[in-house]
C-alpha positions in Angstrom: 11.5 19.0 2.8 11.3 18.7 6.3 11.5 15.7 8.8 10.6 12.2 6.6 10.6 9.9 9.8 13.1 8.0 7.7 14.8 6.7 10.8 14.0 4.9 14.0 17.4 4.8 15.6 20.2 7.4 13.7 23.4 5.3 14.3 27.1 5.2 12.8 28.3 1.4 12.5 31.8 2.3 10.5 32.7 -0.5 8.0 36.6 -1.9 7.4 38.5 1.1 6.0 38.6 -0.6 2.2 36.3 -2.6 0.0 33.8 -2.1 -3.3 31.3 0.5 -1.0 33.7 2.2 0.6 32.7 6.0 1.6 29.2 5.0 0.7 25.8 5.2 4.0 23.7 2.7 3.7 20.3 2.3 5.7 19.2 -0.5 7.4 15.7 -1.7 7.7 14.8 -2.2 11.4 13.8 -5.8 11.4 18.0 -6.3 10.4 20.2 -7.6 13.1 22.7 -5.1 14.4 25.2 -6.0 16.8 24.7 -3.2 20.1 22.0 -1.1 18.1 18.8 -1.5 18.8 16.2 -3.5 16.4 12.6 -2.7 17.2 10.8 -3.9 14.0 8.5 -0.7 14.1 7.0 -2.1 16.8 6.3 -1.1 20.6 6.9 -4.7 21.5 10.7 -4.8 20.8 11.3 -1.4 21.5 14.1 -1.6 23.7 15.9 -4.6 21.8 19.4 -4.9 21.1 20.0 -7.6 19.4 23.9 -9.0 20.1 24.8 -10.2 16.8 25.3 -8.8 13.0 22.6 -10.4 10.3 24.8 -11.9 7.3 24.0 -8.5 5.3 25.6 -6.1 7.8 28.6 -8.4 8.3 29.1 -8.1 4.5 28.0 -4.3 4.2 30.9 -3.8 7.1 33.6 -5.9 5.3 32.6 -4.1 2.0 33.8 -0.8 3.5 30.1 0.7 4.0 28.9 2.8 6.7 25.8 2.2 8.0 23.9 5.3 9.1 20.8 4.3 11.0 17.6 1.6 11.4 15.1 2.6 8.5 11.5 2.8 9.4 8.8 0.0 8.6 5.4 -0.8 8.9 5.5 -3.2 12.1 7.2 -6.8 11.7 6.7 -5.7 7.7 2.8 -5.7 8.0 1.7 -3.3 6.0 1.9 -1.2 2.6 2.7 2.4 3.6 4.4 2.3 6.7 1.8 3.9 8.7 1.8 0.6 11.3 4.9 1.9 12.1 5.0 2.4 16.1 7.3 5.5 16.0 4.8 7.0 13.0 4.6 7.0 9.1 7.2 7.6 7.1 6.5 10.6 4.6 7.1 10.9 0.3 10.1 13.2 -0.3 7.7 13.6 -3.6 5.0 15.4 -1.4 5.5 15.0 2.4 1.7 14.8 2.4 1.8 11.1 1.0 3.0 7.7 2.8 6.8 6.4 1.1 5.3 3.4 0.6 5.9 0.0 2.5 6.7 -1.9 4.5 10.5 -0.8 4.0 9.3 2.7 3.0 12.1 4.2 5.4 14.4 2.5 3.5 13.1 4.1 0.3 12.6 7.7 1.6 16.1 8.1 2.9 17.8 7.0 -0.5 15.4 8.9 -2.2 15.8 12.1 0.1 19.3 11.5 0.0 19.9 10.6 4.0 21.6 7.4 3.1 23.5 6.5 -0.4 21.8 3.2 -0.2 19.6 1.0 1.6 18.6 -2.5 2.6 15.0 -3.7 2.7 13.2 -6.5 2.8 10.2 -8.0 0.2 7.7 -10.2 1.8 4.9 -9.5 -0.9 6.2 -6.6 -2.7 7.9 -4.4 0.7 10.8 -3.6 -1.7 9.2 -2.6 -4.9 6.6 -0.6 -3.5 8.4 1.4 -1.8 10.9 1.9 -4.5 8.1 3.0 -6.8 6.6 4.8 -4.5 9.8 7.0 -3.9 11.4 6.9 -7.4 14.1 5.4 -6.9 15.2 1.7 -7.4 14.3 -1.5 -5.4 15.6 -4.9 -6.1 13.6 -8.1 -4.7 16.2 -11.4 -5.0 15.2 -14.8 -6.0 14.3 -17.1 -3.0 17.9 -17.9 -1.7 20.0 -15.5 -3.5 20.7 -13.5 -0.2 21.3 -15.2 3.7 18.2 -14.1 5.8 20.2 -14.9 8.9 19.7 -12.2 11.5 16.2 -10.8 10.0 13.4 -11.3 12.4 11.1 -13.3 10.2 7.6 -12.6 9.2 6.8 -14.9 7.0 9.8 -17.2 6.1 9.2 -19.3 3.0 8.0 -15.1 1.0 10.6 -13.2 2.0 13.9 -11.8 0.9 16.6 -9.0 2.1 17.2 -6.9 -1.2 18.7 -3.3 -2.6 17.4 -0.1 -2.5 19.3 2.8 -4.6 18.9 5.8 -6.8 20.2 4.0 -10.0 20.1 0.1 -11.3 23.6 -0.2 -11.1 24.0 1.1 -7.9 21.3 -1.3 -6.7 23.2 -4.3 -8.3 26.6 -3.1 -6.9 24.8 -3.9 -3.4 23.0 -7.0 -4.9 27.0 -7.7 -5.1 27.8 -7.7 -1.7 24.8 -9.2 0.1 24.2 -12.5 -2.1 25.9 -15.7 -1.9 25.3 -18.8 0.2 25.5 -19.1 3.9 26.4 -21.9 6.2 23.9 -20.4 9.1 21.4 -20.0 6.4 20.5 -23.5 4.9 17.8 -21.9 2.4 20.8 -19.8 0.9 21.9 -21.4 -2.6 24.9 -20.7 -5.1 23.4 -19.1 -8.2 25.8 -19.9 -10.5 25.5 -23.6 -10.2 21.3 -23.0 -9.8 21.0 -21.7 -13.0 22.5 -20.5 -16.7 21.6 -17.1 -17.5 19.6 -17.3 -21.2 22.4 -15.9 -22.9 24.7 -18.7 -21.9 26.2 -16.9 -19.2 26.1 -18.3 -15.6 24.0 -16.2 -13.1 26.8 -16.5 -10.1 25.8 -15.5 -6.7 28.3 -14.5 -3.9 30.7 -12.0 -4.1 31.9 -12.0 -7.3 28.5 -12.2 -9.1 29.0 -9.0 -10.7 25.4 -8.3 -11.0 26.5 -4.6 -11.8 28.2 -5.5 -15.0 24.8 -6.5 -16.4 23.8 -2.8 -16.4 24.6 -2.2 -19.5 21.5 -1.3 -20.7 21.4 -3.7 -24.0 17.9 -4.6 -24.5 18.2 -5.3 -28.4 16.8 -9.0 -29.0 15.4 -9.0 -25.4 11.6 -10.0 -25.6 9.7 -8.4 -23.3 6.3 -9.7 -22.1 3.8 -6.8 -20.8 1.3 -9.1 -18.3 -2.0 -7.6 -19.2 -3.9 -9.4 -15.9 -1.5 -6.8 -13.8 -3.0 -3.8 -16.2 -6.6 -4.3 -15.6 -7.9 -1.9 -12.6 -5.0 0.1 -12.8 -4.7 4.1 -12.8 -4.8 5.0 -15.8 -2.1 7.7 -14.8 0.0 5.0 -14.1 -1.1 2.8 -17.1 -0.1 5.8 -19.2 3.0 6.3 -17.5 4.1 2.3 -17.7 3.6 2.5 -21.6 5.8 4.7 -22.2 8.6 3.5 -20.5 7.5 0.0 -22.7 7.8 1.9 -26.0 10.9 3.5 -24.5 12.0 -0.3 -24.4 10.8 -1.3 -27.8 12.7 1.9 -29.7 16.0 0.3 -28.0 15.3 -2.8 -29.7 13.2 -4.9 -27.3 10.7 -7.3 -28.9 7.5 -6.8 -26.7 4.4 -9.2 -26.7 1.5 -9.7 -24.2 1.7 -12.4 -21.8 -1.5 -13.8 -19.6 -1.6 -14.8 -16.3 -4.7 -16.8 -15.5 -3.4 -17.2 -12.0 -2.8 -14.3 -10.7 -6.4 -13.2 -10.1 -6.2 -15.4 -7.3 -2.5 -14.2 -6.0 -3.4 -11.8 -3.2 -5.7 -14.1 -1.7 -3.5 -16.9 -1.5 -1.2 -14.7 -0.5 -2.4 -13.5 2.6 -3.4 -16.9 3.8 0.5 -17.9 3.5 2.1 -14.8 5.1 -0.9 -14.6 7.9 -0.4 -18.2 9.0 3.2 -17.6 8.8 3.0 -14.4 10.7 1.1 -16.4 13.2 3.6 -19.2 13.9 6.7 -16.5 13.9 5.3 -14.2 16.2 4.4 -16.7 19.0 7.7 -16.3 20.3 6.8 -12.3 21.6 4.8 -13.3 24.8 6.7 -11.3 26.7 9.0 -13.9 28.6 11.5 -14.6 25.5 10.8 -11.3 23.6 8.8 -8.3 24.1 7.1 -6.5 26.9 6.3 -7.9 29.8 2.9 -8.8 30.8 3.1 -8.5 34.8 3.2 -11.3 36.8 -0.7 -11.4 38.0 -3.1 -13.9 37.1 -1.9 -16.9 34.8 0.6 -17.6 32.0 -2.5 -17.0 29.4 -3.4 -13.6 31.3 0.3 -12.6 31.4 0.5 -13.2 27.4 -2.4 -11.7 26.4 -1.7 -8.7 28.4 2.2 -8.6 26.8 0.5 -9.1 23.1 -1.9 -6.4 23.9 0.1 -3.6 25.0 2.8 -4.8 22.2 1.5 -5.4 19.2 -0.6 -2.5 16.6 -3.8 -3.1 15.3 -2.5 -4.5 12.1 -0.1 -6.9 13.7 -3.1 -8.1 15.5 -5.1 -8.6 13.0 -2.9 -10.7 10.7 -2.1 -13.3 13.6 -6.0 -13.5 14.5 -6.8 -14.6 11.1 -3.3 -16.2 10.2 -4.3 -18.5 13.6 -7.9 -19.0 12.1 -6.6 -20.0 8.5 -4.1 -22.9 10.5 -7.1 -24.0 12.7 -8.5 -27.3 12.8 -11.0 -27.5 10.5 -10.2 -24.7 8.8 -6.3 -25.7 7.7 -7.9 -27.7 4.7 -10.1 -25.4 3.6 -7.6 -22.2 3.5 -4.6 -23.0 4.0 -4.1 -25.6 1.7 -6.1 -24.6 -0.9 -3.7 -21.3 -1.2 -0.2 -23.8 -1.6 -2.3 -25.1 -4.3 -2.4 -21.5 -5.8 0.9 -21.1 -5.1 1.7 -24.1 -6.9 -0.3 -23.0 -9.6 1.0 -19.2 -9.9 4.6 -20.7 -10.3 3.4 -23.0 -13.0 2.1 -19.9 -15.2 5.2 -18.6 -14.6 7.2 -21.0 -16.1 5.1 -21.5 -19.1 5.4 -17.6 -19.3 9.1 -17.4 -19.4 8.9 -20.0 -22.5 7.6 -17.0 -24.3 9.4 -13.7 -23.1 12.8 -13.7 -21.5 11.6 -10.7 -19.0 8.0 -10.1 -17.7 6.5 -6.6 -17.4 3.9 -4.5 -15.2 3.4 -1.4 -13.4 5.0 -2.2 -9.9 2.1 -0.3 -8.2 -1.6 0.0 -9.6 -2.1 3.2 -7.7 -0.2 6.6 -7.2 1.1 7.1 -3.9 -2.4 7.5 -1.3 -2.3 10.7 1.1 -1.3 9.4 4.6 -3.9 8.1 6.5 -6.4 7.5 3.4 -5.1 3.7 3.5 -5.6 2.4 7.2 -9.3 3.2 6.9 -10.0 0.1 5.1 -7.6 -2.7 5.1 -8.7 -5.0 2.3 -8.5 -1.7 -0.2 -4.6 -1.6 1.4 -3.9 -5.6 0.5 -5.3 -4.9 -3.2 -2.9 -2.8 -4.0 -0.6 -5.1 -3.6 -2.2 -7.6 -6.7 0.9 -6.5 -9.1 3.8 -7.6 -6.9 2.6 -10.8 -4.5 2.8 -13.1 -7.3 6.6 -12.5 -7.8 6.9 -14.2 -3.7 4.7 -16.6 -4.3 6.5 -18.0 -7.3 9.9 -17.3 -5.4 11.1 -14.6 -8.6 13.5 -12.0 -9.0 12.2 -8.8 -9.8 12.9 -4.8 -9.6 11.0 -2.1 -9.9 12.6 0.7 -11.9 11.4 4.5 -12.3 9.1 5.2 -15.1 8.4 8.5 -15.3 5.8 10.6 -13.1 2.1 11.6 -13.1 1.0 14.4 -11.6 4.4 15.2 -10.2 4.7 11.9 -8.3 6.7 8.9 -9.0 5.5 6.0 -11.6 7.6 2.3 -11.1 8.0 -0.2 -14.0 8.4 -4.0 -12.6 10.6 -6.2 -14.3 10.2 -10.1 -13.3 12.8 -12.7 -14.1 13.1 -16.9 -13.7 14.5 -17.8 -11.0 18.4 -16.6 -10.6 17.8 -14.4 -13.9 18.8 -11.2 -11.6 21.5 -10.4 -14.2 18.8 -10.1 -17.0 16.5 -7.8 -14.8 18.8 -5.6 -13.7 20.1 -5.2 -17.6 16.9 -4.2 -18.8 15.4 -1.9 -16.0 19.1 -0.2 -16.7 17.9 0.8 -20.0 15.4 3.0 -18.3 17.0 3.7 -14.7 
């Protein structure tokens, strides 16, 4: 199989001796806090960091017996769909080592796939999870907005994203899903589940450490109505298409009810999307200048000389990119016109949403439209890489659980199913992506 690039840093962090993932690795994406082990966010700029503190996760991975092996690969600061914008290289497909893992936590993905680590942490800002997962074959778990502390994850863009499970089977996924959720005081967006919401069957939704998410992988999908969103079909492969329908009738013959759901909203997800996380991105990265964070940009000239020379020499092409026209989209003048009008989508996409889950108790899609791209076939054009992402932005915007489950292959590489929930409905997700995974 040869070298993946899984890793940026290979590290042992032991956990306590006892505890529910005990003798199990788990991988770390490199954007997670690590007390005394360096956290470079795939990027040149923080390539020497250390932070001195444990994020939330790791203090519960540690407590829950795991061993953390290593810092997982990423696109930088999570920019990107294949980690290519990774500054220590792409990560490659244990499918075909001549194909990117995916992104932006496609470290994360390879190693549980190639079996380097028993399980992984990543983090979704538009679908950095699920892609991945899919990507890989293996199983990826994006948390509602809350479920899980983000305390100790260098931010992105703060109001998408969520730290979530990566693992070869559901349950495995939602025995970490376990660990990691549950409020936290240091994190006020953190909320407890189980008084946020009823699961549909009557049955609380609980967050924290005794949510046992993994006792909802049962696989029971008789009664469960299943709603295939046909907006997220159109302009797909049709390897994939082929691949997702199966794995839909595979549902039905277990007793699912399925029905098809539309989405007006949706055509206008990415773009509202990328207005969000860019103007995000924008704001959260001001603080690598090269005096708090990041290289330093000499001490000739000005202040504005030194920072632009730190944010040169730190900072990929992609990373530049997305603050140049996340700055734009805040601009005055321009806040109005873009800005604003893509909260109103967001607004919007959340409202289809909820009228959707009136009709279906789960949602359905292919998590990727595409098969895994050869490396390098992406970075060519960028607005071809932020399409592909059409099938799992929506699920951030609208602040949604979902996974993406394994759904067969085509053409000897891996095929995901995405399974979206309402909000706190992890424990219905993870029962009926069991059925397949």
């Amino acid at each position: 199989m040869g070298d993946l690039n899984a890793f940026i840093t290979e590290e042992t962090i032991e956990g306590a001796g006892e505890g529910p993932l005990a003798g199990r690795t788990v991988a770390v994406k490199d954007n997670i806090s690590t007390a005394g082990v360096r956290t470079t966010c795939g990027s040149a700029m923080l390539e020497g960091y250390v932070p001195p503190y444990d994020a939330t996760v790791v203090e519960r991975l540690k407590a829950a017996g795991a061993t953390v092996v290593g810092k997982a690969n990423m696109d930088e600061f999570g920019m990107g769909g294949t980690t290519e914008t990774s500054a220590f290289g792409p990560t490659r497909n244990p499918a075909d080592a001549s194909r990117v893992a995916g992104g932006s936590s496609g470290g994360s993905a390879a190693a549980v796939a190639a079996g380097e680590a028993d399980l992984a942490l990543g983090t979704d800002t538009g679908g950095s999870i699920r892609n991945p997962a899919a990507f890989c074959g293996v199983v990826g778990i994006k948390p509602t907005y809350g479920l899980v502390s983000r305390y100790g994850l260098v931010a992105y863009a703060n109001s998408l994203e969520q730290i979530g499970p990566i693992a070869p089977t559901v349950e495995e996924a939602a025995e970490l899903l376990d660990v990691i959720a549950g409020p936290d005081e240091r994190d006020s967006t953190t909320r407890d589940a189980s008084e946020a919401r009823d699961g549909p069957d009557g049955r609380a939704d609980a967050g924290g450490a005794d949510a046992g998410y993994a006792s909802a992988a049962d696989g029971d999908v008789d009664g469960t109505t299943v709603g295939v969103l046909t907006d997220l079909l159109e302009g797909a492969d049709e390897r994939v298409v082929d691949a997702f329908d199966d794995a839909v009738a595979n549902l039905e013959a277990q007793g699912a009810t399925v029905r098809e759901v539309e989405l007006e909203s949706v055509e206008h997800a990415v773009q509202a999307y990328y207005v969000i996380a860019m103007s995000e991105a924008s704001s959260n990265l001001a603080r690598f200048d090269g005096v708090r964070y990041g290289v330093s940009g000499g001490y000739e000239g000005n202040w504005n000389d030194a920072f632009a020379r730190s944010r040169e020499a730190g900072f990929g092409e992609e990373v530049k990119r997305r603050v140049l026209l996340g700055t734009y989209a805040l601009s005055a003048g321009y806040h109005d016109k873009y800005y604003a009008k893509a909260q109103d989508a967001r607004a919007w996409i959340k409202r289809d949403f909820d009228a959707a889950f009136e009709e279906a108790d789960v949602l359905a899609s292919p998590t990727m439209p595409v098969l895994p791209p050869k490396l390098g076939e992406s970075l060519a054009d960028p607005l071809k890489l932020y399409l592909i992402d059409a099938n799992t932005v929506p699920v951030n915007l609208a602040d949604l659980p979902a996974v993406s489950a394994p759904a067969g292959e085509a053409d000897g590489l891996p095929v995901g199913v995405q399974f979206v929930g309402p909000a706190f409905g992890e424990r219905e997700i993870v029962r009926v992506a069991s059925a397949l995974a």
